[in-house]
TIDREN-163378 format. One record per residue (C-alpha): z, x, y. Coordinates in Angstrom, 2 decimals. Layout:
// residues N
+---------+---------+---------+
|      c3 |      c1 |      c2 |
+---------+---------+---------+
|       Z |       X |       Y |
...
+---------+---------+---------+
This chain:
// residues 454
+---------+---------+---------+
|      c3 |      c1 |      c2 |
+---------+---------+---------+
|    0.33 |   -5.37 |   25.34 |
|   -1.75 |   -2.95 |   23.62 |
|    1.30 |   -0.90 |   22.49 |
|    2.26 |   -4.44 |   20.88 |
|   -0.62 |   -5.03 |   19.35 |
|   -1.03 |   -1.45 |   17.72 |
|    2.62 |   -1.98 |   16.52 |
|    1.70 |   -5.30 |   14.49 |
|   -1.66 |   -3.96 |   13.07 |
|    0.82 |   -1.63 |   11.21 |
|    3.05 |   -3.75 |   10.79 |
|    0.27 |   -5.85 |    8.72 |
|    0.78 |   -3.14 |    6.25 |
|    3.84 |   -3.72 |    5.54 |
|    3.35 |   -7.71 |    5.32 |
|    0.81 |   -7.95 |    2.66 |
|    2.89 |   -6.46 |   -0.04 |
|    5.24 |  -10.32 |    1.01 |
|    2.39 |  -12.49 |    0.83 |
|    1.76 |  -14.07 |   -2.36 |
|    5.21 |  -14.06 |   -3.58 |
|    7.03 |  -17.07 |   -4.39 |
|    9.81 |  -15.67 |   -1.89 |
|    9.32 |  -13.40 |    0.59 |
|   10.57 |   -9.49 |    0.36 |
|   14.59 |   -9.21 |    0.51 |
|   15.78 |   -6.66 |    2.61 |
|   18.17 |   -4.97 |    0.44 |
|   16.19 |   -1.71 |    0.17 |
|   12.60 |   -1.67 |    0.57 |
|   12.10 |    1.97 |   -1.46 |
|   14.54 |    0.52 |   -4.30 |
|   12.35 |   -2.66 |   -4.70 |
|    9.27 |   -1.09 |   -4.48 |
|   10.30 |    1.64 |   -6.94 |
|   10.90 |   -0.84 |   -9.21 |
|    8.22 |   -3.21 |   -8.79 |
|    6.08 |    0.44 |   -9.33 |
|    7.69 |    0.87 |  -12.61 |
|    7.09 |   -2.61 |  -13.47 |
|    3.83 |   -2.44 |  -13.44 |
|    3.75 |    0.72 |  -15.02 |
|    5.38 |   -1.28 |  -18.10 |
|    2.17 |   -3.57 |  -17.66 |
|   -0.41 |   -1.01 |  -17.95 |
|    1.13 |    0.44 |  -21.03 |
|    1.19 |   -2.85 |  -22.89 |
|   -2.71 |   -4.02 |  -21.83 |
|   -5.84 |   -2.41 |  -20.92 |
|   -6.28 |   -4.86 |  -17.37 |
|  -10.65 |   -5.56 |  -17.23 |
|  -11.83 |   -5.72 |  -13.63 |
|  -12.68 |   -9.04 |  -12.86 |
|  -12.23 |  -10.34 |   -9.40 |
|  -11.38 |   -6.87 |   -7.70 |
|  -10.33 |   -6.40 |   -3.91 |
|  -13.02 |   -4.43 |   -2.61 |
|  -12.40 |   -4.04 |    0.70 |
|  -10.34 |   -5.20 |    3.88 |
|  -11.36 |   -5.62 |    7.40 |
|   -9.24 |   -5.90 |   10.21 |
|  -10.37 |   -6.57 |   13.59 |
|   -7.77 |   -6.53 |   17.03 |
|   -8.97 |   -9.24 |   19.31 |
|  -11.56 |   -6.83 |   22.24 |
|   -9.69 |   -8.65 |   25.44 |
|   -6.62 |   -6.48 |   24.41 |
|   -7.48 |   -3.50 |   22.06 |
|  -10.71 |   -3.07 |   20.50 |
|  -10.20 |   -1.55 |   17.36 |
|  -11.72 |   -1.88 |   13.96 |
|  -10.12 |   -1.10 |   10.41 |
|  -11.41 |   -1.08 |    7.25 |
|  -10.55 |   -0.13 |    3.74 |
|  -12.34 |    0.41 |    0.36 |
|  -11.30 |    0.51 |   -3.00 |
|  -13.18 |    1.72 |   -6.08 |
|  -10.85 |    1.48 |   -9.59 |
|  -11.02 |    2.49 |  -12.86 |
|  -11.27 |    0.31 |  -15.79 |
|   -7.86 |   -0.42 |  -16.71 |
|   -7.38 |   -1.17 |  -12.47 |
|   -6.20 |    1.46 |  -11.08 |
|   -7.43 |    2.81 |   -7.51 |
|   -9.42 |    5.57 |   -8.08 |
|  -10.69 |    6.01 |   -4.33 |
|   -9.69 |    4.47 |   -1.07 |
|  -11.55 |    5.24 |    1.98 |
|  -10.63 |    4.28 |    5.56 |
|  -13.05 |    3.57 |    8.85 |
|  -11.68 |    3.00 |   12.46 |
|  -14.07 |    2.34 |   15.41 |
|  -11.37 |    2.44 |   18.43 |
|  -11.98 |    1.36 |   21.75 |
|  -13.81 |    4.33 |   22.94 |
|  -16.46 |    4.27 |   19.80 |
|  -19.10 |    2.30 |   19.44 |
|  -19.56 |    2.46 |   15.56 |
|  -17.43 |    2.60 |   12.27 |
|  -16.51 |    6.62 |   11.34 |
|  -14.92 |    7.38 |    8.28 |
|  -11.34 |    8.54 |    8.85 |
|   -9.66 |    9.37 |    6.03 |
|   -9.81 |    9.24 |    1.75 |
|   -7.64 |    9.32 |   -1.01 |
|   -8.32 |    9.79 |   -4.25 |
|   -6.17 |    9.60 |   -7.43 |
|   -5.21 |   10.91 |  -10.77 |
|   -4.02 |    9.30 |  -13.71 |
|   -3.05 |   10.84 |  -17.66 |
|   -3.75 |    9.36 |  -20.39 |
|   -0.48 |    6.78 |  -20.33 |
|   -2.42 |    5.38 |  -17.43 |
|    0.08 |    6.79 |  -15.00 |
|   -0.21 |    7.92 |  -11.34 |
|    0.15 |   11.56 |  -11.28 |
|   -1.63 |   13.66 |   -8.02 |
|   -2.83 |   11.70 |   -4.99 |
|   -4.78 |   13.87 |   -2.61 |
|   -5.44 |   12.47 |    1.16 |
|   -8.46 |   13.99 |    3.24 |
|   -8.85 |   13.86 |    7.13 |
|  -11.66 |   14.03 |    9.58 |
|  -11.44 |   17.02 |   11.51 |
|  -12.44 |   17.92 |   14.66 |
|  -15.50 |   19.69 |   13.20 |
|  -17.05 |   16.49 |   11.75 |
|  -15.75 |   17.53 |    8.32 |
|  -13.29 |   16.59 |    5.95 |
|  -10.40 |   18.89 |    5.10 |
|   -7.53 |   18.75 |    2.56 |
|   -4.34 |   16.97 |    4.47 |
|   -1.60 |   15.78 |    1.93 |
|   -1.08 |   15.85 |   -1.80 |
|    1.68 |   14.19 |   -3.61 |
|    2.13 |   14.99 |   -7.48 |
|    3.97 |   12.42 |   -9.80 |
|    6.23 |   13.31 |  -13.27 |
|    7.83 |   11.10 |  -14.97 |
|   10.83 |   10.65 |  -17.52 |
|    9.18 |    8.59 |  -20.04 |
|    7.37 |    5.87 |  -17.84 |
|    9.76 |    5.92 |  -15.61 |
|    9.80 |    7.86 |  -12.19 |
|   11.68 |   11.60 |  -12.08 |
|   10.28 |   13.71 |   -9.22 |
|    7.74 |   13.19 |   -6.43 |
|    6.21 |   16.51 |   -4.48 |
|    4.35 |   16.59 |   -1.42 |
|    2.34 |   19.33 |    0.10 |
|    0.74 |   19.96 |    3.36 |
|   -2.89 |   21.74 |    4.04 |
|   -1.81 |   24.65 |    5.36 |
|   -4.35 |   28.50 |    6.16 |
|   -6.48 |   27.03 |    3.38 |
|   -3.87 |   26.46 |    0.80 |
|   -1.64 |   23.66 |   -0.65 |
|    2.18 |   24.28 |    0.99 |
|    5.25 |   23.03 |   -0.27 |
|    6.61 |   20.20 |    1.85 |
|    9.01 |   17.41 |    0.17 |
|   10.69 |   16.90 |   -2.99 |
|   12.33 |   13.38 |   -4.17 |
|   14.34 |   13.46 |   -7.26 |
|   15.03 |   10.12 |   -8.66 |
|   18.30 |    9.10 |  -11.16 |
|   17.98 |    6.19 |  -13.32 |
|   20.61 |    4.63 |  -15.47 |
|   20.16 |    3.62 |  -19.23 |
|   18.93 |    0.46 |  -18.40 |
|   15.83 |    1.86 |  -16.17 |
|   17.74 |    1.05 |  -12.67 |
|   17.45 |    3.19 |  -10.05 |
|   20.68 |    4.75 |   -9.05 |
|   19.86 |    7.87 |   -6.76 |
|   17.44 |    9.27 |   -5.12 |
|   17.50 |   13.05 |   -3.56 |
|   15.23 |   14.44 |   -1.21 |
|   14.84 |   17.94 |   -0.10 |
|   12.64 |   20.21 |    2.47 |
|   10.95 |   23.26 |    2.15 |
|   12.48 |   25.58 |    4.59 |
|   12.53 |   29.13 |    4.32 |
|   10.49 |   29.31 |    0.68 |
|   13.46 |   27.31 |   -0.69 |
|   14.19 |   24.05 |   -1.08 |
|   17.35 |   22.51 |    1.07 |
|   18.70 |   19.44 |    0.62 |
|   17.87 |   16.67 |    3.30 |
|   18.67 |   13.12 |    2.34 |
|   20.40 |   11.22 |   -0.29 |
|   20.36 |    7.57 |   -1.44 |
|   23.03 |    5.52 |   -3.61 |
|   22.73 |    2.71 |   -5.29 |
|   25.40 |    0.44 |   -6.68 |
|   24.45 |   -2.23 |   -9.05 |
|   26.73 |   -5.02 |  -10.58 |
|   26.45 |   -5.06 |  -14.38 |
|   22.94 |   -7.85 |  -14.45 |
|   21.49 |   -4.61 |  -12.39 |
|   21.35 |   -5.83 |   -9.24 |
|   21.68 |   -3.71 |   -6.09 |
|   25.27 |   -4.67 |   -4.62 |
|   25.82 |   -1.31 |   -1.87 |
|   23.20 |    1.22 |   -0.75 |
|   24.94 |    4.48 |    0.72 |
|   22.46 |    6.89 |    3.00 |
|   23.63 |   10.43 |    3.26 |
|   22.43 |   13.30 |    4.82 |
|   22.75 |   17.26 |    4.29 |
|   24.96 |   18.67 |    7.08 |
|   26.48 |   22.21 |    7.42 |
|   25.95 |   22.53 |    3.60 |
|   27.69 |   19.07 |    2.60 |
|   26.47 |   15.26 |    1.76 |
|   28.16 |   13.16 |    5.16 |
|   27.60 |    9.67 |    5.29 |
|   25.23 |    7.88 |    7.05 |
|   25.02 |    4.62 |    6.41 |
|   25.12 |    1.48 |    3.96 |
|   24.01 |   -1.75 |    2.91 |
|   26.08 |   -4.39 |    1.41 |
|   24.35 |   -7.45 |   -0.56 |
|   26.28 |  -10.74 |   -1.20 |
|   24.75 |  -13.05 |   -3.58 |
|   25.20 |  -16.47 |   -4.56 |
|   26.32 |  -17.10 |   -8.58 |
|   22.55 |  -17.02 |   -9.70 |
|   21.80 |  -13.83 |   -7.86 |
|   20.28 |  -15.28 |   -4.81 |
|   20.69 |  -13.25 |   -2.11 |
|   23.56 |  -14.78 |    0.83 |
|   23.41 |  -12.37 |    3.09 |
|   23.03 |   -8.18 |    3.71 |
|   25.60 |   -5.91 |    6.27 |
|   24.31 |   -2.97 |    7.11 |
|   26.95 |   -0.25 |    8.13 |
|   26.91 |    2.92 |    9.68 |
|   29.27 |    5.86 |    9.30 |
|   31.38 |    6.96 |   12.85 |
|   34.25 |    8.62 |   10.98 |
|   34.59 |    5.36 |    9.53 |
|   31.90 |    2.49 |    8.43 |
|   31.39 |    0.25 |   11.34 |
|   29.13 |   -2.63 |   10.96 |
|   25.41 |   -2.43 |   12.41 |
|   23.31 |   -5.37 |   11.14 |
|   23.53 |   -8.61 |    9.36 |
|   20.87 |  -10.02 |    7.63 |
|   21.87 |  -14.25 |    6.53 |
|   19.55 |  -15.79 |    4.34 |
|   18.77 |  -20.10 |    4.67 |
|   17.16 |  -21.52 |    1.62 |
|   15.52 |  -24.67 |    0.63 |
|   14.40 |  -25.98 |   -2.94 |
|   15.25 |  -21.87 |   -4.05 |
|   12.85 |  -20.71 |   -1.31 |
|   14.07 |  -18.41 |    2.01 |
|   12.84 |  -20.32 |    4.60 |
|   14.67 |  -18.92 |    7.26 |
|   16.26 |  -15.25 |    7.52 |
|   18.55 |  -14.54 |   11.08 |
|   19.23 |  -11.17 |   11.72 |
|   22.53 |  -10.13 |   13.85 |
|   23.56 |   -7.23 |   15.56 |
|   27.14 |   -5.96 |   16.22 |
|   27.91 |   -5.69 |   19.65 |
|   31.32 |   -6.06 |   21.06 |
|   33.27 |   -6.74 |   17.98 |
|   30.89 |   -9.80 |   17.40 |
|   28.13 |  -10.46 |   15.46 |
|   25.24 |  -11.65 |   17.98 |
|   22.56 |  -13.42 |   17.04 |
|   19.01 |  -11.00 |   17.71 |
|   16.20 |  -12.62 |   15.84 |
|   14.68 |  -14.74 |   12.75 |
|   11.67 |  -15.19 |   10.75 |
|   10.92 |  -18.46 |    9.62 |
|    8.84 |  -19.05 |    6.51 |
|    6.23 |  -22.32 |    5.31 |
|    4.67 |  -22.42 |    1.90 |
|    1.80 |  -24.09 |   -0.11 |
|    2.67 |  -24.33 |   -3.70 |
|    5.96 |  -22.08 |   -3.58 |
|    3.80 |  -19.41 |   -2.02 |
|    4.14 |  -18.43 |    1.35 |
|    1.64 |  -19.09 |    3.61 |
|    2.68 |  -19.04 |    7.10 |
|    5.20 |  -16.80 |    9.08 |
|    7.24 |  -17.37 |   12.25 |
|    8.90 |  -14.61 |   14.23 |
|   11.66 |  -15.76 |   16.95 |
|   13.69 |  -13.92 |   19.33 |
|   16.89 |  -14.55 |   20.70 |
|   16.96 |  -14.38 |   24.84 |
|   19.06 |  -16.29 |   27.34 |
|   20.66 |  -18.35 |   24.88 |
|   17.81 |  -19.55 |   22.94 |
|   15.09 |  -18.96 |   20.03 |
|   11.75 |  -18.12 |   22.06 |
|    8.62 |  -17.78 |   19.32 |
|    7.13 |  -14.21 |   19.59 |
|    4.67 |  -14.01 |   16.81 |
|    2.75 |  -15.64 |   14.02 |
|    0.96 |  -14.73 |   10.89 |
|   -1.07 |  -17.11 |    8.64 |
|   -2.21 |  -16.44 |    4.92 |
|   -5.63 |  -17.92 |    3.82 |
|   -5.01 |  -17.77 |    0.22 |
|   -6.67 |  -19.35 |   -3.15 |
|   -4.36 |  -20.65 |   -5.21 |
|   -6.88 |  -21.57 |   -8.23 |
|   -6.95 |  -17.69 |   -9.05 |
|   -4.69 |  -16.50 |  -11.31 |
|   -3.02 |  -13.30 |  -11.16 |
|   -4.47 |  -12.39 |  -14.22 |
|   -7.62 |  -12.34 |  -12.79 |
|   -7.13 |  -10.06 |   -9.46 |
|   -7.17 |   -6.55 |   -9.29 |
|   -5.62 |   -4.88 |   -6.43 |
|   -4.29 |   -1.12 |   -4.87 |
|   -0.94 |   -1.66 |   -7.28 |
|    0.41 |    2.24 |   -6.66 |
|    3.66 |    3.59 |   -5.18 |
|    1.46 |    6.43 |   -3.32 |
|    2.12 |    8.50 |   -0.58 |
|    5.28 |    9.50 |    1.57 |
|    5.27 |    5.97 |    2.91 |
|    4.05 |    4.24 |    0.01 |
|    6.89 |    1.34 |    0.81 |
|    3.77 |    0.14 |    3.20 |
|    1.61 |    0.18 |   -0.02 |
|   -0.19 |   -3.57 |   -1.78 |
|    2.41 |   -3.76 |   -4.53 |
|    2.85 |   -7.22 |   -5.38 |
|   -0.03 |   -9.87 |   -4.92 |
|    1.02 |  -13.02 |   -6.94 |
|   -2.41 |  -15.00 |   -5.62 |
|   -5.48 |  -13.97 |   -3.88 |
|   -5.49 |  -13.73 |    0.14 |
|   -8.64 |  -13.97 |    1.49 |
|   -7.86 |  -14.05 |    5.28 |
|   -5.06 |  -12.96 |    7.37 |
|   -4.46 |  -14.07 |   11.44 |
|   -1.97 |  -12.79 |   13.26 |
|   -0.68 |  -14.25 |   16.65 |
|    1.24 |  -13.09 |   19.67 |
|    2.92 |  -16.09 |   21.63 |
|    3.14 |  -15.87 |   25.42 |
|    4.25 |  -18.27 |   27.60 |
|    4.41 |  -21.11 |   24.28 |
|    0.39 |  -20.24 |   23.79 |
|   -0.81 |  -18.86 |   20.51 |
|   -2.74 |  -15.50 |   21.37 |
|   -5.02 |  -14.86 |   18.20 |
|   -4.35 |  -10.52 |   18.02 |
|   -5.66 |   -9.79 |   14.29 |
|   -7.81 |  -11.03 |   11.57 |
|   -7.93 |   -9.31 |    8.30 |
|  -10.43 |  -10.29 |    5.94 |
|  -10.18 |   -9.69 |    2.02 |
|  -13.30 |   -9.07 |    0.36 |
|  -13.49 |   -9.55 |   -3.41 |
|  -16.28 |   -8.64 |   -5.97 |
|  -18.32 |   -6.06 |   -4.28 |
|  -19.64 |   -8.89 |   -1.25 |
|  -21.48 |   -7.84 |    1.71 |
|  -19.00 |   -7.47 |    4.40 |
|  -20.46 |   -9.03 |    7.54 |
|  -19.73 |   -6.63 |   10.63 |
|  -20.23 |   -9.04 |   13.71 |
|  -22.69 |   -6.63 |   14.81 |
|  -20.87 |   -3.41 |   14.66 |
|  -23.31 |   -0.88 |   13.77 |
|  -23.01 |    1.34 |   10.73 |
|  -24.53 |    2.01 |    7.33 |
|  -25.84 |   -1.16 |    5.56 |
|  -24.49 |   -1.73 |    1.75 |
|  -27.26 |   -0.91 |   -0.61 |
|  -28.55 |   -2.19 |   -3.56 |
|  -28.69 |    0.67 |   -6.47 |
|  -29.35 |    0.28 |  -10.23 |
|  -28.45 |    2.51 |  -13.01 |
|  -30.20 |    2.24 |  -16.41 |
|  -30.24 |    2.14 |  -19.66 |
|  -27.09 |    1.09 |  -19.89 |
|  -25.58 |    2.10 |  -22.18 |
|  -26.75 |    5.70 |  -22.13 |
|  -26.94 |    8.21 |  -24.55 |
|  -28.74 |   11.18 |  -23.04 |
|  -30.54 |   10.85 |  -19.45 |
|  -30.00 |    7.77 |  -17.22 |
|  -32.20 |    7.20 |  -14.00 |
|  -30.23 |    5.40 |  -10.76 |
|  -32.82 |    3.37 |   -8.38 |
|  -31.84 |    2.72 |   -4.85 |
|  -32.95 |    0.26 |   -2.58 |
|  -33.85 |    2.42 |    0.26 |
|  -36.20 |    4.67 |   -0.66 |
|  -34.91 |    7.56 |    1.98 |
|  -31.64 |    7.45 |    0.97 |
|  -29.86 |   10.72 |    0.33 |
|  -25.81 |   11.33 |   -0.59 |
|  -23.42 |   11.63 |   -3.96 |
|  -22.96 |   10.17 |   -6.81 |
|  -19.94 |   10.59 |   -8.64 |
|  -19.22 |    9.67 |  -12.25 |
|  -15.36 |    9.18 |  -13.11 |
|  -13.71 |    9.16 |  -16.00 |
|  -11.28 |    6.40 |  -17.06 |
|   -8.02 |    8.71 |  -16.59 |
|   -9.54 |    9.15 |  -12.76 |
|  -11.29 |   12.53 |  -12.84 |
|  -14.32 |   13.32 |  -11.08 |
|  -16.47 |   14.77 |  -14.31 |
|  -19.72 |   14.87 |  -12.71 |
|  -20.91 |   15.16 |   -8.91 |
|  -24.36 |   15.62 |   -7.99 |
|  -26.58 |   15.05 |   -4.81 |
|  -29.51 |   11.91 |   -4.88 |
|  -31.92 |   10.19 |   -3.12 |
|  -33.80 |    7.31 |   -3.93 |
|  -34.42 |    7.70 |   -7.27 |
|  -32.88 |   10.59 |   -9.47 |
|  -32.53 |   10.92 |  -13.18 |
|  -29.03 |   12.13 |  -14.19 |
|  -28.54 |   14.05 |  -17.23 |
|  -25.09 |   12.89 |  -18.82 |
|  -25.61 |   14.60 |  -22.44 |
|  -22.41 |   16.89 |  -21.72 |
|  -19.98 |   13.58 |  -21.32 |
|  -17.94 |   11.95 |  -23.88 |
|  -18.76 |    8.60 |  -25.28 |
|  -16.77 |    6.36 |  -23.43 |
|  -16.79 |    4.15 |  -20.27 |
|  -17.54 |    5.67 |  -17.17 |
|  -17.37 |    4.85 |  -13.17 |
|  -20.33 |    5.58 |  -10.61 |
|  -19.16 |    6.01 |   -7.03 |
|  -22.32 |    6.19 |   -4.86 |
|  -21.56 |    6.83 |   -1.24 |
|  -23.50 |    8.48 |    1.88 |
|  -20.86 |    8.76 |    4.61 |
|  -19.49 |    5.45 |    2.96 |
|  -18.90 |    4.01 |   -0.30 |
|  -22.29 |    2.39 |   -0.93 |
|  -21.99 |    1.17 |   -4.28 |
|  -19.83 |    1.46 |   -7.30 |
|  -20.13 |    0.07 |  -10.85 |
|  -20.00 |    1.08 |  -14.35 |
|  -21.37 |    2.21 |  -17.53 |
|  -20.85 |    3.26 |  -20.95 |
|  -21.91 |    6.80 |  -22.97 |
|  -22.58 |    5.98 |  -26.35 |
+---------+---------+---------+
């Protein structure tokens, strides 16, 4: 049960970046789609400077104590065009009786607003936080070409991955290559295919890998669509000196909506039937999700996951984590078309509805309320004048308080870092005019806002 339960709290990830959408996330190829929905909204950011307005501040996710006791949350502090400048990640697990901060990332952007170095910190055994990953970005235009990452390693960054990505002249993504570092050289590891029909839709994805110094297949995915590009149905193949089918993916829709997808397996020269999800919506947005199981000839209900959303905010009002980051950034928020405020997720047993997982979405810098789990209170802080031109003072609520502020420019970088306490006058004479991020935090983020250098 709690191995169960641990599996769907990551599997959450990978569910919010569905929820919102007027359809649900296709399985053709979740690094193709996301790579594309990343360059998408690169497109955005170069055409409009986006104003923080209803931002998603934090999330909280809770497992239910009779099972496993764990607490998750995330922050997010942006920039002004809203992009994640900071995210920050607390865990109480069962053994721990209070929130600890686990993990940050913080990220880098140039001056076409575009993601370029991501660097992840860890706690450490020693209380401390040490350098883990770092992934840098370049790009061919605005358009993806190369991906590093590098490890911590003796005090140094070390050369770990390397994804080279192909495009075609209209922007599509047609191959991907990804090598190791072994040996202080690169070697070649995997390779990915795509084949697109002339409208640029994905019709085969081939998987390769680099054996005894040569590509061998792996295996494939073949898309059928229905004459307006609506997706029929996915085979997924895999390669056994010949491809031999895997997986089948059949897609039931209703008024242009999935509302059912059945997944087979191959299994005796037959396709057998192994599971569905089933899908509800409010509006044309999906708001409730059914997972089934086939056993002993029949569907038995497994799981459930319901989406408190508000549909009277539009998009163009939400700010959100919008980056393809990290070496698993397929898990990432990508594509929030309405703003979630609650997620529940349910196990069934025996036909009864288990409640497993809440996640709430907090919006606007509000209090998050803890149920009584002990850790440092949100405080209120003040910076004035604002604007500044010389010397600005920052009040804090708490008079004792001691821990960092941070100033960040709008292309991400830290430009000025400096211990306070309860009340502190900050020179900022050396900065450019401009606007400017604050990131207090002691232990935590405690408070972050804005201002502007004249």
């Amino acid at each position: 049960m709690k191995k169960n339960l641990f599996l769907l709290l990551i599997f959450t990830l990978s569910v919010m970046s569905m929820v919102g959408q007027n359809k649900p996330i296709i399985k053709k190829n979740t690094t193709l789609e996301k790579w594309e929905s990343y360059q998408k909204f690169n497109q955005e950011q170069s055409e409009e400077v986006r104003v923080v307005k209803q931002a998603l501040d934090s999330v909280v996710s809770k497992g239910n104590p009779l099972f496993y006791d764990i607490v998750i949350k995330n922050y997010y502090t942006y920039n002004s065009f809203g992009k994640v400048l900071k995210s920050e990640s607390y865990a109480k697990m069962p053994n721990e009786s209070v929130l600890t901060k686990k993990k940050e990332n913080t990220f880098t952007y140039n001056s076409e607003k575009l993601l370029t170095k991501q660097v992840e910190k860890k706690l450490i055994f020693s209380g401390e936080f040490e350098n883990s990953e770092k992934y840098e970005y370049t790009y061919n235009g605005r358009l993806l070409a190369q991906k590093l990452k590098y490890v911590w390693n003796n005090n140094a960054w070390v050369n770990d991955k390397k994804t080279d990505y192909e495009t075609n002249a209209q922007g599509h993504l047609t191959k991907e290559t990804t090598a190791i570092w072994l040996n202080n050289a690169w070697v070649n590891d995997e390779k990915i295919e795509y084949v697109l029909d002339a409208q640029g839709y994905v019709v085969e994805v081939v998987e390769m890998k680099w054996i005894m110094d040569a590509w061998l297949n792996s295996s494939k995915t073949i898309t059928t669509y229905q004459d307006n590009h609506v997706i029929l149905s996915t085979v997924g193949m895999v390669w056994q000196e010949e491809w031999v089918n895997s997986s089948k993916s059949e897609y039931v829709y209703e008024a242009e909506n999935p509302i059912k997808i059945i997944d087979y397996i191959w299994k005796e020269n037959n396709w057998e039937k192994e599971s569905y999800v089933k899908f509800l919506y409010e509006n044309g947005v999906v708001s409730e999700m059914f997972f089934y199981k086939w056993e002993d000839d029949s569907w038995g209900e497994e799981m459930k996951i319901v989406f408190g959303l508000d549909l009277t905010t539009p998009v163009s009002d939400l700010v959100y984590p919008s980056d393809m980051t990290g070496d698993n950034y397929e898990n990432m928020l990508i594509a929030f078309k309405v703003k979630m405020n609650k997620l529940e997720m349910y196990q069934i047993i025996e036909g009864q509805e288990l409640l497993m997982q809440t996640s709430d979405y907090y919006w606007n810098n509000k209090d998050v309320d803890d149920d009584g789990i002990a850790e440092n209170q949100l405080l209120k802080s003040m910076i004035y004048p604002n604007p500044v031109t010389d010397v600005m003072s920052i009040k804090i609520e708490d008079k004792e308080f001691e821990g960092t502020l941070e100033i960040i420019n709008t292309a991400g970088q830290v430009v000025l870092k400096q211990t306070v306490n309860g009340k502190n006058t900050i020179s900022v004479r050396g900065l450019e005019k401009g606007m400017y991020l604050y990131h207090l935090y002691n232990g935590k983020t405690v408070y972050n806002g804005k201002f502007v250098k004249e």
